[in-house]
N, CA, C and O atoms as a GROMACS GRO file, in nm:
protein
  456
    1UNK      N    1   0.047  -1.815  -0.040
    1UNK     CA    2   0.055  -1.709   0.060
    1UNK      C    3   0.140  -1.595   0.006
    1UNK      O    4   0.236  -1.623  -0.066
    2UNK      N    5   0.114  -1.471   0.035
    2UNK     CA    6   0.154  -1.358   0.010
    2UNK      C    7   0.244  -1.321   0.109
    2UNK      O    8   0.221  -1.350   0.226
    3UNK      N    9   0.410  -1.222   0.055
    3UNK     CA   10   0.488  -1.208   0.163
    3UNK      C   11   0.564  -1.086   0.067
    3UNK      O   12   0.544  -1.072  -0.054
    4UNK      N   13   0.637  -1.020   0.132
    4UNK     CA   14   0.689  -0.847   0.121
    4UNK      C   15   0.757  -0.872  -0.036
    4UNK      O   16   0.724  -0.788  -0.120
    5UNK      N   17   0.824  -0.954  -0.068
    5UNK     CA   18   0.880  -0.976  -0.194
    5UNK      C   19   0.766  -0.951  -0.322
    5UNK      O   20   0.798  -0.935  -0.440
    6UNK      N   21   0.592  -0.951  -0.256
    6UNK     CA   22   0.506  -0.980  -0.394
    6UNK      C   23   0.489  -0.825  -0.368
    6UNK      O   24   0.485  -0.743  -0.460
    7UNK      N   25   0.480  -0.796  -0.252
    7UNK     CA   26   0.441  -0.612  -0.277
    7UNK      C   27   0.546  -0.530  -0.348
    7UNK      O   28   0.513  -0.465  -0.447
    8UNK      N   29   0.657  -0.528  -0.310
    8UNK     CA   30   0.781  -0.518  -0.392
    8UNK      C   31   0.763  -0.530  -0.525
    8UNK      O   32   0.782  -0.438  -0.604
    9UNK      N   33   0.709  -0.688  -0.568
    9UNK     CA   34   0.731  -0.717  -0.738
    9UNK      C   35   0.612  -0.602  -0.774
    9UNK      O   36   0.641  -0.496  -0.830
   10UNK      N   37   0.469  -0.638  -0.732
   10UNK     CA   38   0.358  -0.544  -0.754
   10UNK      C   39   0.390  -0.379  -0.777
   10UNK      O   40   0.362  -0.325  -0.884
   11UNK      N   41   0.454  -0.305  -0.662
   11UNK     CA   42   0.470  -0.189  -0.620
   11UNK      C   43   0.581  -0.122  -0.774
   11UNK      O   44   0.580  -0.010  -0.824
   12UNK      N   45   0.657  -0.233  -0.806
   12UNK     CA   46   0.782  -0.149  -0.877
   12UNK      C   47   0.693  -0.179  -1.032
   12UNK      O   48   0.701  -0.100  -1.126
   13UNK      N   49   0.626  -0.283  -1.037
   13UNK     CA   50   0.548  -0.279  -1.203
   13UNK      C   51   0.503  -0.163  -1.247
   13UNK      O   52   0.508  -0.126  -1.364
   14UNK      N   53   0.436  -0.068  -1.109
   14UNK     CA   54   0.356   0.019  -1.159
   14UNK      C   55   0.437   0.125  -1.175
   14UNK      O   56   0.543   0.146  -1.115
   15UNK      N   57   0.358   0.227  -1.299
   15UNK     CA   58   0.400   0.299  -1.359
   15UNK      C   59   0.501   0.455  -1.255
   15UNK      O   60   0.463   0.519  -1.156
   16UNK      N   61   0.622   0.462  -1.331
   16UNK     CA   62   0.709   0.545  -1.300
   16UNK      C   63   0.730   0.480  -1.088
   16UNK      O   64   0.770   0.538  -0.987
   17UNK      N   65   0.705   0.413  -1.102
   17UNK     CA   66   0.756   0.393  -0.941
   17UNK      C   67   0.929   0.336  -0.893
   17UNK      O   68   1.010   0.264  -0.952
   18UNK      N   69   0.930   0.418  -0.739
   18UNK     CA   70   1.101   0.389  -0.746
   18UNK      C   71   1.060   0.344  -0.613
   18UNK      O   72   0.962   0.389  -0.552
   19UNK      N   73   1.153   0.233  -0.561
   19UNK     CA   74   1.151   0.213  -0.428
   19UNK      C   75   1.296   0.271  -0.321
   19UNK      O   76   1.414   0.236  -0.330
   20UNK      N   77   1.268   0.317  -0.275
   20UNK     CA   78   1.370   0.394  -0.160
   20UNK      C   79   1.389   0.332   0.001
   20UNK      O   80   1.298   0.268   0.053
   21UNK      N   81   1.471   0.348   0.045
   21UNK     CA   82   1.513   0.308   0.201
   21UNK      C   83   1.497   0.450   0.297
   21UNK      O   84   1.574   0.544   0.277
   22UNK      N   85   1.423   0.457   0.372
   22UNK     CA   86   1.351   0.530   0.437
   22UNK      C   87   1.311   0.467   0.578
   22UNK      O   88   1.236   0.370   0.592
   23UNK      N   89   1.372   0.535   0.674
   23UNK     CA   90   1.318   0.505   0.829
   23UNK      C   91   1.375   0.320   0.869
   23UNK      O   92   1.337   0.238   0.953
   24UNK      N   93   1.467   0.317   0.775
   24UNK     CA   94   1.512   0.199   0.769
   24UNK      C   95   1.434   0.066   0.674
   24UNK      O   96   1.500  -0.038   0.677
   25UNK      N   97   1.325   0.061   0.606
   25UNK     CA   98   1.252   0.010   0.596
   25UNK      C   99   1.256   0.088   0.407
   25UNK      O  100   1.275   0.199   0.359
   26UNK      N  101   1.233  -0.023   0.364
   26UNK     CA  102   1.177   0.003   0.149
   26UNK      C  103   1.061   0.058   0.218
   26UNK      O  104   1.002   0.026   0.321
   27UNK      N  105   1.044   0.162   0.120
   27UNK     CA  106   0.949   0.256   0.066
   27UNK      C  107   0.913   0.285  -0.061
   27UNK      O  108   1.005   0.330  -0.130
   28UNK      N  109   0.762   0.267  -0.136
   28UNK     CA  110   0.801   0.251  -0.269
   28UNK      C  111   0.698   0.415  -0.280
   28UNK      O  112   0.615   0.466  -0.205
   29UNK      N  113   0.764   0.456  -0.423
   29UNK     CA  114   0.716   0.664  -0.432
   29UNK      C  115   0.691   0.663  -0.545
   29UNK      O  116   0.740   0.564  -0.600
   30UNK      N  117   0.632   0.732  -0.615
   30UNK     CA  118   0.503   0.760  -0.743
   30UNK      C  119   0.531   0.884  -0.750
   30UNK      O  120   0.456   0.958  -0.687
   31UNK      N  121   0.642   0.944  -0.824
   31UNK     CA  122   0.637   1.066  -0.854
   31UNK      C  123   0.689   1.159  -0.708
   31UNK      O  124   0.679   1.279  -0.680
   32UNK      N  125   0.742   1.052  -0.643
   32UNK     CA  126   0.804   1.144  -0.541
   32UNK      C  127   0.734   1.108  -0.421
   32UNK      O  128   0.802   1.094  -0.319
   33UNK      N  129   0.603   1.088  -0.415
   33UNK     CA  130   0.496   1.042  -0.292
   33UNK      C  131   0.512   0.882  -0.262
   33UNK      O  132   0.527   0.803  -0.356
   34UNK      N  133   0.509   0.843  -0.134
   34UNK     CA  134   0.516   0.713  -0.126
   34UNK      C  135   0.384   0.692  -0.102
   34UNK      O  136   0.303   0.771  -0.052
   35UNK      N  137   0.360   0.542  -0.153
   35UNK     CA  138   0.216   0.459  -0.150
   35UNK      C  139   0.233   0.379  -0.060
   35UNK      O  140   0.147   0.387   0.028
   36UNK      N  141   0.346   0.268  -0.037
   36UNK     CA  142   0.355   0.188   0.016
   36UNK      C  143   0.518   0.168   0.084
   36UNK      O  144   0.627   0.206   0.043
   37UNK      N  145   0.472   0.085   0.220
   37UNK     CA  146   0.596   0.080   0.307
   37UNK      C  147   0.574  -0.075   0.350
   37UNK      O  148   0.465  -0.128   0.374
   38UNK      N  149   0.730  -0.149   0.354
   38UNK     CA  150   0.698  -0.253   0.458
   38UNK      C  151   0.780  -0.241   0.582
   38UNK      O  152   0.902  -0.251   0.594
   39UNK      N  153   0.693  -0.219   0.666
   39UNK     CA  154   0.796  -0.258   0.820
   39UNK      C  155   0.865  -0.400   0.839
   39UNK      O  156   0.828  -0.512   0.801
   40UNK      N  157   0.988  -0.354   0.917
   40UNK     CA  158   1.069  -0.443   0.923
   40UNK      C  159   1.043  -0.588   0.985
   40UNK      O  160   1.137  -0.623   1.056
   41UNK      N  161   0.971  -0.652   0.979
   41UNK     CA  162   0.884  -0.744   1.023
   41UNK      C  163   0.859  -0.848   0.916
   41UNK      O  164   0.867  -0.971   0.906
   42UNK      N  165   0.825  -0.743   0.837
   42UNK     CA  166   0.789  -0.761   0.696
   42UNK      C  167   0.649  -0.877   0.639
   42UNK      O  168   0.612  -0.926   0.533
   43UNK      N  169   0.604  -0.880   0.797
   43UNK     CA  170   0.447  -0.935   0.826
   43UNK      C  171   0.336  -0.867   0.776
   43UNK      O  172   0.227  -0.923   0.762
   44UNK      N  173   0.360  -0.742   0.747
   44UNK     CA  174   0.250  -0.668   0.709
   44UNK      C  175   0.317  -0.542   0.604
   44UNK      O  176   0.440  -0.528   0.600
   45UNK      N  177   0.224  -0.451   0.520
   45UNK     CA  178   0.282  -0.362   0.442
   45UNK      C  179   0.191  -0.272   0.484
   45UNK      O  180   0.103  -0.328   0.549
   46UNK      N  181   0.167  -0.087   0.469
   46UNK     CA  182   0.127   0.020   0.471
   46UNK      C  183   0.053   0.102   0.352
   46UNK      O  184   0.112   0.140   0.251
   47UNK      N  185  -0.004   0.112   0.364
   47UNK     CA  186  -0.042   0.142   0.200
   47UNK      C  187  -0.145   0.305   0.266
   47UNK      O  188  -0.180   0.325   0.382
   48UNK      N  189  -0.166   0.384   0.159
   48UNK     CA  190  -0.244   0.497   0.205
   48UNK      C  191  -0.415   0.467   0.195
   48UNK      O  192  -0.479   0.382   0.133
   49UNK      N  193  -0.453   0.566   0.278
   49UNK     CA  194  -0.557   0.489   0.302
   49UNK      C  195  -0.678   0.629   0.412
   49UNK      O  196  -0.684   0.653   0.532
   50UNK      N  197  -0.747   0.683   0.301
   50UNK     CA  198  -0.844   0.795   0.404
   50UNK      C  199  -0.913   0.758   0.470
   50UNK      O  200  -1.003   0.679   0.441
   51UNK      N  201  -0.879   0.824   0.621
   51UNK     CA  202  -0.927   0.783   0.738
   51UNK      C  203  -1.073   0.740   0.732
   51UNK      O  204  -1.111   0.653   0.810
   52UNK      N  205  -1.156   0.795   0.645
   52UNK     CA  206  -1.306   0.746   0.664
   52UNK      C  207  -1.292   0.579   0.641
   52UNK      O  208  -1.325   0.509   0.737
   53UNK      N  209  -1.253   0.523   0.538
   53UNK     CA  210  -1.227   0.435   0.455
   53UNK      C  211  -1.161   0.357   0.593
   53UNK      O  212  -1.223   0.267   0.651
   54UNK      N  213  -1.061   0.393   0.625
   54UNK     CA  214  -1.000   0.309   0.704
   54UNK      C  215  -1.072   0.251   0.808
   54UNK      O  216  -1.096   0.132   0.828
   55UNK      N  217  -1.102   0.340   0.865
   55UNK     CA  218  -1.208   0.334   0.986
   55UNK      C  219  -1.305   0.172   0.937
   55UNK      O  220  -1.285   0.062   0.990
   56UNK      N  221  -1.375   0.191   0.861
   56UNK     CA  222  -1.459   0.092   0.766
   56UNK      C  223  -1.403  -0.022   0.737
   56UNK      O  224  -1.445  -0.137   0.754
   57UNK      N  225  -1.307   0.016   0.692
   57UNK     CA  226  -1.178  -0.143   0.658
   57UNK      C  227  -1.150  -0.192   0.829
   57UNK      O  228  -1.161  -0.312   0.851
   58UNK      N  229  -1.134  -0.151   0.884
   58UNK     CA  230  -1.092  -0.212   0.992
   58UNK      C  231  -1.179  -0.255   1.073
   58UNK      O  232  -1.148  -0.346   1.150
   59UNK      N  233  -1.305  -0.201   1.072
   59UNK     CA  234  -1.435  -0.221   1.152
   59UNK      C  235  -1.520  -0.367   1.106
   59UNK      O  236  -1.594  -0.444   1.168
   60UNK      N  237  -1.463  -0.360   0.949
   60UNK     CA  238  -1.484  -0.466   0.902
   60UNK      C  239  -1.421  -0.567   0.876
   60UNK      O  240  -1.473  -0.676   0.852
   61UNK      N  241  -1.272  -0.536   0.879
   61UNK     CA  242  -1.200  -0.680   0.864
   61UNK      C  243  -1.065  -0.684   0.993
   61UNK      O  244  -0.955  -0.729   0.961
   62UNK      N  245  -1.088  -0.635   1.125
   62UNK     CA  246  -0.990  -0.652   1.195
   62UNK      C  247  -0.861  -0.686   1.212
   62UNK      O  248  -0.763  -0.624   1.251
   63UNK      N  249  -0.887  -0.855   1.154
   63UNK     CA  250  -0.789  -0.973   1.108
   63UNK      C  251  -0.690  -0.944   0.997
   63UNK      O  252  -0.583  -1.004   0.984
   64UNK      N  253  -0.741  -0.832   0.909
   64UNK     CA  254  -0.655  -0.787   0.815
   64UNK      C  255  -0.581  -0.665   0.816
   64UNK      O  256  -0.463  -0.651   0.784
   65UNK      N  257  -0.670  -0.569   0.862
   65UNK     CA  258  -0.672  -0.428   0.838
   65UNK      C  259  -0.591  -0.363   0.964
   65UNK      O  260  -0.603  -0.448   1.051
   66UNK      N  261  -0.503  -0.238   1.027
   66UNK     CA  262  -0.522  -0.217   1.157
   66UNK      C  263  -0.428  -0.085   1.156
   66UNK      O  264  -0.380  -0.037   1.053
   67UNK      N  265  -0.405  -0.023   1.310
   67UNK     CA  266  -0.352   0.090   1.256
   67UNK      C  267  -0.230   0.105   1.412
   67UNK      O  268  -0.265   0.115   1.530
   68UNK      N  269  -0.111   0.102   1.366
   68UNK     CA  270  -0.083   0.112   1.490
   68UNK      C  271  -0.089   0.215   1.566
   68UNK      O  272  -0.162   0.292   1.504
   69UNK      N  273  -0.054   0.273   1.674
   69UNK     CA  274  -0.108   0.373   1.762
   69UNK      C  275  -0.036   0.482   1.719
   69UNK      O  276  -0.100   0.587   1.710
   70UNK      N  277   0.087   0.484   1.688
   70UNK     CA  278   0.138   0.624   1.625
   70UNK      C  279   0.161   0.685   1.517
   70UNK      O  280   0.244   0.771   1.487
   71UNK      N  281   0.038   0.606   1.429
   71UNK     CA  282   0.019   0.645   1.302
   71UNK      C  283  -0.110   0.637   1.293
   71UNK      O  284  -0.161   0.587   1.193
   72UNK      N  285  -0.187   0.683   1.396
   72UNK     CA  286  -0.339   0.687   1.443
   72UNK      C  287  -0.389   0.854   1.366
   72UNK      O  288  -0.503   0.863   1.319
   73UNK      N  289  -0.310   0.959   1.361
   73UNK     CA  290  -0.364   1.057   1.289
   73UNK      C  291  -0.308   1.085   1.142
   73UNK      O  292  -0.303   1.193   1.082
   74UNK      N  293  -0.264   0.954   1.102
   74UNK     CA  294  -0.237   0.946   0.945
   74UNK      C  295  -0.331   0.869   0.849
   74UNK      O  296  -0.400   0.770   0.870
   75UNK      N  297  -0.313   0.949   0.730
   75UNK     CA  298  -0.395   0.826   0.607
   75UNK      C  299  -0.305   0.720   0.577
   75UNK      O  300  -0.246   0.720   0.469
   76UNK      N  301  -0.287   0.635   0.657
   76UNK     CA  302  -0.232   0.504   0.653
   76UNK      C  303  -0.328   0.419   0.693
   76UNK      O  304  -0.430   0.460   0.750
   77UNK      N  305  -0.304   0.269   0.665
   77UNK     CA  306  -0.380   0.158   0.696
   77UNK      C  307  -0.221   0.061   0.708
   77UNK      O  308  -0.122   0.098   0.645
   78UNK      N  309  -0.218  -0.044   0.782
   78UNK     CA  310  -0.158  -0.142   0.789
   78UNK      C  311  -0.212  -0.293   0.718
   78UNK      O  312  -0.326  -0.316   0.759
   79UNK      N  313  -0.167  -0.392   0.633
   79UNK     CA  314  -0.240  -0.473   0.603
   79UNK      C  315  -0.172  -0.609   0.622
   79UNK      O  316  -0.054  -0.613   0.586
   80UNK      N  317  -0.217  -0.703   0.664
   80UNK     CA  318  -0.149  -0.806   0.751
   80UNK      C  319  -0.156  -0.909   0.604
   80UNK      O  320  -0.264  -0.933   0.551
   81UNK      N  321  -0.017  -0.967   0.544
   81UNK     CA  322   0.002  -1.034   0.435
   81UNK      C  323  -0.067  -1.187   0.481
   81UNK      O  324  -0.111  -1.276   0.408
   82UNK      N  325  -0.060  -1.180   0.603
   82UNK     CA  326  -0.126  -1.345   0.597
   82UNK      C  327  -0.247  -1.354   0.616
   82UNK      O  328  -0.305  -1.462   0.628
   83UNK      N  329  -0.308  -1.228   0.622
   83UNK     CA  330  -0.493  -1.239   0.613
   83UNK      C  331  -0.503  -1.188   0.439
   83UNK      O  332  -0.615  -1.158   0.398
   84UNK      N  333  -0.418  -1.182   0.369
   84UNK     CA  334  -0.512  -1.158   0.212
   84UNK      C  335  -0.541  -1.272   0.164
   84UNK      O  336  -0.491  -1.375   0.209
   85UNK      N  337  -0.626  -1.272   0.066
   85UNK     CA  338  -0.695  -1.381   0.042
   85UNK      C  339  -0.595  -1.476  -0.055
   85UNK      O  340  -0.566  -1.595  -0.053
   86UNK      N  341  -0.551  -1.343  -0.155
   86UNK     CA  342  -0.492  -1.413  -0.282
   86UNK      C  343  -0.432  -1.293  -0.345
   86UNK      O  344  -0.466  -1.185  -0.296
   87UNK      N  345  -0.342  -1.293  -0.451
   87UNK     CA  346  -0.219  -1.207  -0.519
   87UNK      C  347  -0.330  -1.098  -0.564
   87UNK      O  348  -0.316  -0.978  -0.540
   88UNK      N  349  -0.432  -1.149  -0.629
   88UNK     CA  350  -0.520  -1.038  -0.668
   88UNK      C  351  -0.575  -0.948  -0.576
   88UNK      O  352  -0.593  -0.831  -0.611
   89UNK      N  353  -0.610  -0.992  -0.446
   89UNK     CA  354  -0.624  -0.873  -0.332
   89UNK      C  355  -0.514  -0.795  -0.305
   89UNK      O  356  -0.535  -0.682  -0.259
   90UNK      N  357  -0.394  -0.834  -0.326
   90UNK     CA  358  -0.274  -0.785  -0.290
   90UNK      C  359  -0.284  -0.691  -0.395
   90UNK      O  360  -0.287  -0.576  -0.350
   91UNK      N  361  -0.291  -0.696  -0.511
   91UNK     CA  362  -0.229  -0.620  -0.595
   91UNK      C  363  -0.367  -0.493  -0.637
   91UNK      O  364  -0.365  -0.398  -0.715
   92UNK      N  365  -0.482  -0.548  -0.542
   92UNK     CA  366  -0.569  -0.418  -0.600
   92UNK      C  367  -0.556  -0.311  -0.452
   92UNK      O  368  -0.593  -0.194  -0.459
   93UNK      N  369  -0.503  -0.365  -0.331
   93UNK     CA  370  -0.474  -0.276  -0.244
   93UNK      C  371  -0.357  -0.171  -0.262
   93UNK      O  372  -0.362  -0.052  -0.230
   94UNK      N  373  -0.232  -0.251  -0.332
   94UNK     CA  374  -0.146  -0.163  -0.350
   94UNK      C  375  -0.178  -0.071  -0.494
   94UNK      O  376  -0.125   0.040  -0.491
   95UNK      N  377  -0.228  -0.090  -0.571
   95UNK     CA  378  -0.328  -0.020  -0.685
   95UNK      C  379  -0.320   0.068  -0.662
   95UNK      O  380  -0.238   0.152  -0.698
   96UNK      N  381  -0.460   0.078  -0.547
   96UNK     CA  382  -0.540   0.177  -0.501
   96UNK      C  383  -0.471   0.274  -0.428
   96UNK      O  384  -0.491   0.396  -0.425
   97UNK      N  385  -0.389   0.209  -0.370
   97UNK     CA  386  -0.274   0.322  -0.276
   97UNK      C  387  -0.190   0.419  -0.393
   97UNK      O  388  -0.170   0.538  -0.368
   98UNK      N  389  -0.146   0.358  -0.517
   98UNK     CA  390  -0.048   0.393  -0.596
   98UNK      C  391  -0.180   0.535  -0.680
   98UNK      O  392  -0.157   0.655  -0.696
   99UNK      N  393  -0.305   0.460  -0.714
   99UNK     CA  394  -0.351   0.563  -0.774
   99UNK      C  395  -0.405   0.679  -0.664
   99UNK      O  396  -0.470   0.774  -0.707
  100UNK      N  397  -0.384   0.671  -0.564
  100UNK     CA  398  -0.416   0.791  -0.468
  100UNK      C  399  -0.234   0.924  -0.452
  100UNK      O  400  -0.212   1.042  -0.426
  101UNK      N  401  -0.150   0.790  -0.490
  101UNK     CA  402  -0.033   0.886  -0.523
  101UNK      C  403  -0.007   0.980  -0.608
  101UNK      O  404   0.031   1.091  -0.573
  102UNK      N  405  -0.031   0.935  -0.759
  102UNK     CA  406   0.003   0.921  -0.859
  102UNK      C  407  -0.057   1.076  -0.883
  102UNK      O  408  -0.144   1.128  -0.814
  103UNK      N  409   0.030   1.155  -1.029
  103UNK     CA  410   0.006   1.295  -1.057
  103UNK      C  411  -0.149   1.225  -1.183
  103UNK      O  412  -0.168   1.118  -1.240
  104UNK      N  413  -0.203   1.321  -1.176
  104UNK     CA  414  -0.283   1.357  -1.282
  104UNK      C  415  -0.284   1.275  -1.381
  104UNK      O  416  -0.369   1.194  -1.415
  105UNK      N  417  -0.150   1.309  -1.440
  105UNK     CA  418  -0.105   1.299  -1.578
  105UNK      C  419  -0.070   1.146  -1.602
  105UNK      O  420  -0.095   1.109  -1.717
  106UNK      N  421  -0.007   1.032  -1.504
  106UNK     CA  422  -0.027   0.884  -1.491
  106UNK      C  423  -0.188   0.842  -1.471
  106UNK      O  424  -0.234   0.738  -1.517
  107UNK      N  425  -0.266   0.939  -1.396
  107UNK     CA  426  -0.410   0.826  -1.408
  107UNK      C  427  -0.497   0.878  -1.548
  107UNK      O  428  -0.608   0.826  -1.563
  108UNK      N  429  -0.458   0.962  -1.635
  108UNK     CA  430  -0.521   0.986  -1.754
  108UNK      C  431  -0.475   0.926  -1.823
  108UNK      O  432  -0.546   0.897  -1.919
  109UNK      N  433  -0.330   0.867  -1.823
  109UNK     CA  434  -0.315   0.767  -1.888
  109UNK      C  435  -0.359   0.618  -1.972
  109UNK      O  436  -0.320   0.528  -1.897
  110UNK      N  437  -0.394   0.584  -2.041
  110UNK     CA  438  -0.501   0.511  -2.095
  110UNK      C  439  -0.498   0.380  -2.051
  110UNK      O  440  -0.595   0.304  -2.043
  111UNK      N  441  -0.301   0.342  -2.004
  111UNK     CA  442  -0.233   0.256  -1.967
  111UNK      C  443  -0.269   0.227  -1.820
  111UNK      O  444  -0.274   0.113  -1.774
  112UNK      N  445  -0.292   0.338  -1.752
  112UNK     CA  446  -0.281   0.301  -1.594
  112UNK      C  447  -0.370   0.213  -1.563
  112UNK      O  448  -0.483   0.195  -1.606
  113UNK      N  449  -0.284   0.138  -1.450
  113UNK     CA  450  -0.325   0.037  -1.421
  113UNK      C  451  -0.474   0.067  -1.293
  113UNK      O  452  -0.469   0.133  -1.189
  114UNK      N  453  -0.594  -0.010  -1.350
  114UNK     CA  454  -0.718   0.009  -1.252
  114UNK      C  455  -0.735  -0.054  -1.169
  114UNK      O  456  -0.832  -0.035  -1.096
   0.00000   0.00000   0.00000
């Protein structure tokens, strides 16, 4: 089972990332932008996420996916650690969040992670 410590280990591997305390809660930033947040709960993590997409993720996986109500007009997604399947889902969600952060110049990188 997956829990806030693997998003953490995941989140800080990737390239140039710093994690910060923000709104009370780690926040991890890519050049200054954050990708990922865990609320204090620490049941679920935040990752970015365009509303079309989201919409879709959630329509399709309920149990996982969700948005709470006052972060209803943000590109956020919420993702519930005890509905992922396995470390490898974990780590291609926070990925994907990190390469939607990330400048230019990290995803031309030959290194960055896909």
């Amino acid at each position: 089972m997956t829990d806030s410590e693997d998003v953490r280990r995941i989140a800080l591997s990737l390239p140039e990332t710093a994690e910060k305390l923000a709104w009370g809660m780690p926040t991890f930033r890519v050049a200054g932008k954050m990708f990922v947040t865990i609320p204090d709960d620490e049941t679920s993590f935040a990752v970015r996420c365009p509303m079309i997409e989201r919409q879709e993720l959630i329509a399709a996986e309920p149990a996982k996916f969700w948005v709470p109500a006052h972060e209803a007009s943000s590109n956020w997604v919420r993702v519930r650690l005890a509905a992922l399947d396995d470390q490898q889902e974990l780590r291609d969600i926070v990925v994907d969040s990190w390469r939607q952060a990330a400048p230019p110049r990290l995803l031309e990188d030959s290194s960055a992670p896909v």
